[in-house]
N, C-alpha and C positions, 0 to 999 in steps of 0.2 A: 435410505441414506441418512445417516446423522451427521452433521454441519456443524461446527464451531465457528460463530462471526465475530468479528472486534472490527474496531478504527481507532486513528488517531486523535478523532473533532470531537470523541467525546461521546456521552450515552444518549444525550436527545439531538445528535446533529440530524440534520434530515436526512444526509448521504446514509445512514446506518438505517433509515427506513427505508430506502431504496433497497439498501444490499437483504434485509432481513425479508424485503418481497421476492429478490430475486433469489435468494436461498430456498426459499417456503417453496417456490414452484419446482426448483432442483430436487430437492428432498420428497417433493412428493407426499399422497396422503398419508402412507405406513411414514414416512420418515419424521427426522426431527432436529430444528434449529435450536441450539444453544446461541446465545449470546450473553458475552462476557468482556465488557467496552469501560474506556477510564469514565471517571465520574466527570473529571473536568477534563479539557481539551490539554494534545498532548503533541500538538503538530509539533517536528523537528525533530523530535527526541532521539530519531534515528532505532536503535537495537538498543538502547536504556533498559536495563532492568533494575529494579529496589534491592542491590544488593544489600546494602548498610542498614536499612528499615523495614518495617512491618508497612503492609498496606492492609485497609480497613474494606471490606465487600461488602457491599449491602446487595438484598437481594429487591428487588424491583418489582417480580412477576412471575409466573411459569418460565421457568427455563432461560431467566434476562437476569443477568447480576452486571454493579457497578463495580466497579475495583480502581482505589485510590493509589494506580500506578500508571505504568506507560503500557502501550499496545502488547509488550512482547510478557510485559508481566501477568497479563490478563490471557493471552496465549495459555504459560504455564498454569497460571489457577484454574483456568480449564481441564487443561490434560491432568493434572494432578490433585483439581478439588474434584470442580464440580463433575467432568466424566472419567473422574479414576476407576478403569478397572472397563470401562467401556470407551475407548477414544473414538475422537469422530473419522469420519472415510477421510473430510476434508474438512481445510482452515481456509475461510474467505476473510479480507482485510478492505475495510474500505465503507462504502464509496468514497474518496478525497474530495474535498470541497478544492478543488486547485491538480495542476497536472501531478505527477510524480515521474515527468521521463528528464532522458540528460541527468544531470549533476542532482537534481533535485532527489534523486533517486536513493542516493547518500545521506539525505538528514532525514529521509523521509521515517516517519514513528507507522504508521502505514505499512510500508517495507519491511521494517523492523519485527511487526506483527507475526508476518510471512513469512520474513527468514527464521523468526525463533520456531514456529511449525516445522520447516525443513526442517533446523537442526533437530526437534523431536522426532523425525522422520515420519510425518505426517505430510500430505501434500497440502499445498498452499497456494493459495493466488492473491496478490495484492491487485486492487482496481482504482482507478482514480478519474475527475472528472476534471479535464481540462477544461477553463474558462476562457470567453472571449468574447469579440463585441455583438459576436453573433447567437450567444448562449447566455449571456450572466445576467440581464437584464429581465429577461421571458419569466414564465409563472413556473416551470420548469424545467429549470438548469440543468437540472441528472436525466433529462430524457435520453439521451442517446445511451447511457449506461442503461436505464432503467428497459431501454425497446431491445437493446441488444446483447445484455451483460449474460443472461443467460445462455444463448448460443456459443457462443465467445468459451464460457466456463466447460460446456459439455466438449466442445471441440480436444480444449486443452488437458480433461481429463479422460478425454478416451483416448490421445496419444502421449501420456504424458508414462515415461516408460517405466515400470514396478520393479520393485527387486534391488533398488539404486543403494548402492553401499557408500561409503563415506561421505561426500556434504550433498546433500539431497538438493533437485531441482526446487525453483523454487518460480514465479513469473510474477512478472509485472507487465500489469495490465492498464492503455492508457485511453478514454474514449476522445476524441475530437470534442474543439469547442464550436459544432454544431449542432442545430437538430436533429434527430435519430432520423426523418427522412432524406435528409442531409449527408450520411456518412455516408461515403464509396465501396467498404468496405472495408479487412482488418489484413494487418502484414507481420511476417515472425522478422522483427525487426533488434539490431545492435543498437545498446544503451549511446545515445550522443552527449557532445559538450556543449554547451554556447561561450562559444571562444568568446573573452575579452568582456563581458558580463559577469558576476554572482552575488553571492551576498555579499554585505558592509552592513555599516554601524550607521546611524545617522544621530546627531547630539539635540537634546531637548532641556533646559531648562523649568523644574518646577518653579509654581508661586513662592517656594520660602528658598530660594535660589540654588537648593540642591543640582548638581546634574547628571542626567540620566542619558543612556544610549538603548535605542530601538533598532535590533537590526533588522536591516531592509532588503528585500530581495531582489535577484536582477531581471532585467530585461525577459520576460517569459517570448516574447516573439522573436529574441535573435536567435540567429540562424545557426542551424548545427548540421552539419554532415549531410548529403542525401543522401536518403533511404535508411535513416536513425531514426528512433522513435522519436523525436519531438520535432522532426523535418516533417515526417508522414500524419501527426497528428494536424496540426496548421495547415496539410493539404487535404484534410477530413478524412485521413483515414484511423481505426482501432490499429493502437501499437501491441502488440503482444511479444515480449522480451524474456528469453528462459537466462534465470539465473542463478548463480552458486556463492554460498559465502565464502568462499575459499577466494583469498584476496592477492594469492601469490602471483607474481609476474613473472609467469612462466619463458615469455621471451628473452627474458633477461638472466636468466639461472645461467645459462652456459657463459655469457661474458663475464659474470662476479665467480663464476668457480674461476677462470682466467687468472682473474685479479689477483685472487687468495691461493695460487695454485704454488 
């Protein structure tokens, strides 16, 4: 199997050393991991790509290149530099230093990763490692990705269905912020909100009295839906979420054809 890996934290985060060991074992001894990750960290950026500018690659190592874009940009320099003409079986995105379920789901550069392999029509999984008071401290944070991420990936690409025409599946994948002996196990779970929480601005004053704004993100433990991924993560279970970029609200098409009728 040949692999294509990115994230959004960047080339040396440590979540992309988890993900490049749990790829290495996927792949196998015939197979082969590419990675192809922004040079600098790229959290938020969402499905950003360098449309206006050139970005700079440098190459790293065997088969590891930097690319001075966002996740989804280094996506395409893969499929279209480094393995044109050979793409890989599969695009993995990740490990996230932080969740990526609920709302967060939307700025995620992570996400972003993944959806642009869909839309190449390549499968993809985005993975992320929720934090919490029971994980973030330990020598170990990404244990629960790193014991279980594998299972989890084979699961989802031995039913993950072939042949998909128009906006290809795409997943997000979320571990619990526990230890890997810790997790209950994993659920095909609907994206949730946390109602009455999200992001905002917070104001900081530099020393020459300029002012600056930091935005700040919300509440990661309020509560969202049962049986949503970011309900099921907080109760230790793996979220696994099938998703499509196709953003249309299909519920609603027959009362605006009304409107406009």
């Amino acid at each position: 199997m040949r692999i294509l890996i990115t994230n959004d934290d960047g080339i040396n985060a440590p979540g992309l050393e988890v993900l490049l060991e749990i790829a290495t074992e996927l792949a196998g001894r015939r197979g082969e991991v590419w990675t192809v990750a922004p040079a600098f960290e790229q959290s938020g950026v969402g499905h950003c790509i360098s449309y206006t500018h050139p970005m700079m690659i440098s190459k790293m190592g065997e088969r590891r290149y930097a690319a001075e874009g966002s996740p989804a940009d280094c996506v395409l320099a893969g499929l279209h530099d480094m393995l044109r003409g050979a793409p890989p079986d599969l695009v993995l995105s990740g490990v996230n230093r932080g969740n990526n379920s609920a709302e967060n789901a939307l700025y995620s550069g992570t996400l972003g990763g993944a959806m642009e392999a869909a839309l190449q029509g390549i499968p993809a999984i985005a993975l992320s490692q929720y934090y919490g008071p029971a994980n973030a401290q330990v020598d170990d944070p990404f244990e629960a990705a790193r014991v279980h991420g594998c299972e989890v990936i084979r699961r989802i690409v031995d039913h993950d269905p072939g042949g998909q025409s128009g906006y290809r599946l795409f997943y997000n994948v979320n571990f619990p912020p526990v230890p890997a002996e810790a997790v209950k196990g994993t659920r095909i779970t609907p994206q949730g909100i946390r109602e009455g929480t999200g992001f905002s601005v917070e104001p900081h004053s530099s020393p020459s009295g300029r002012r600056f704004l930091w935005i700040k993100g919300g509440d990661q433990r309020a509560p969202t839906a049962p049986g949503s991924d970011a309900a099921l993560n907080l109760e230790g279970y793996i979220s696994v979420t099938p998703m499509r970029a196709d953003l249309t609200a299909s519920d609603h098409l027959d009362a605006m054809r009304d409107a406009f009728s």
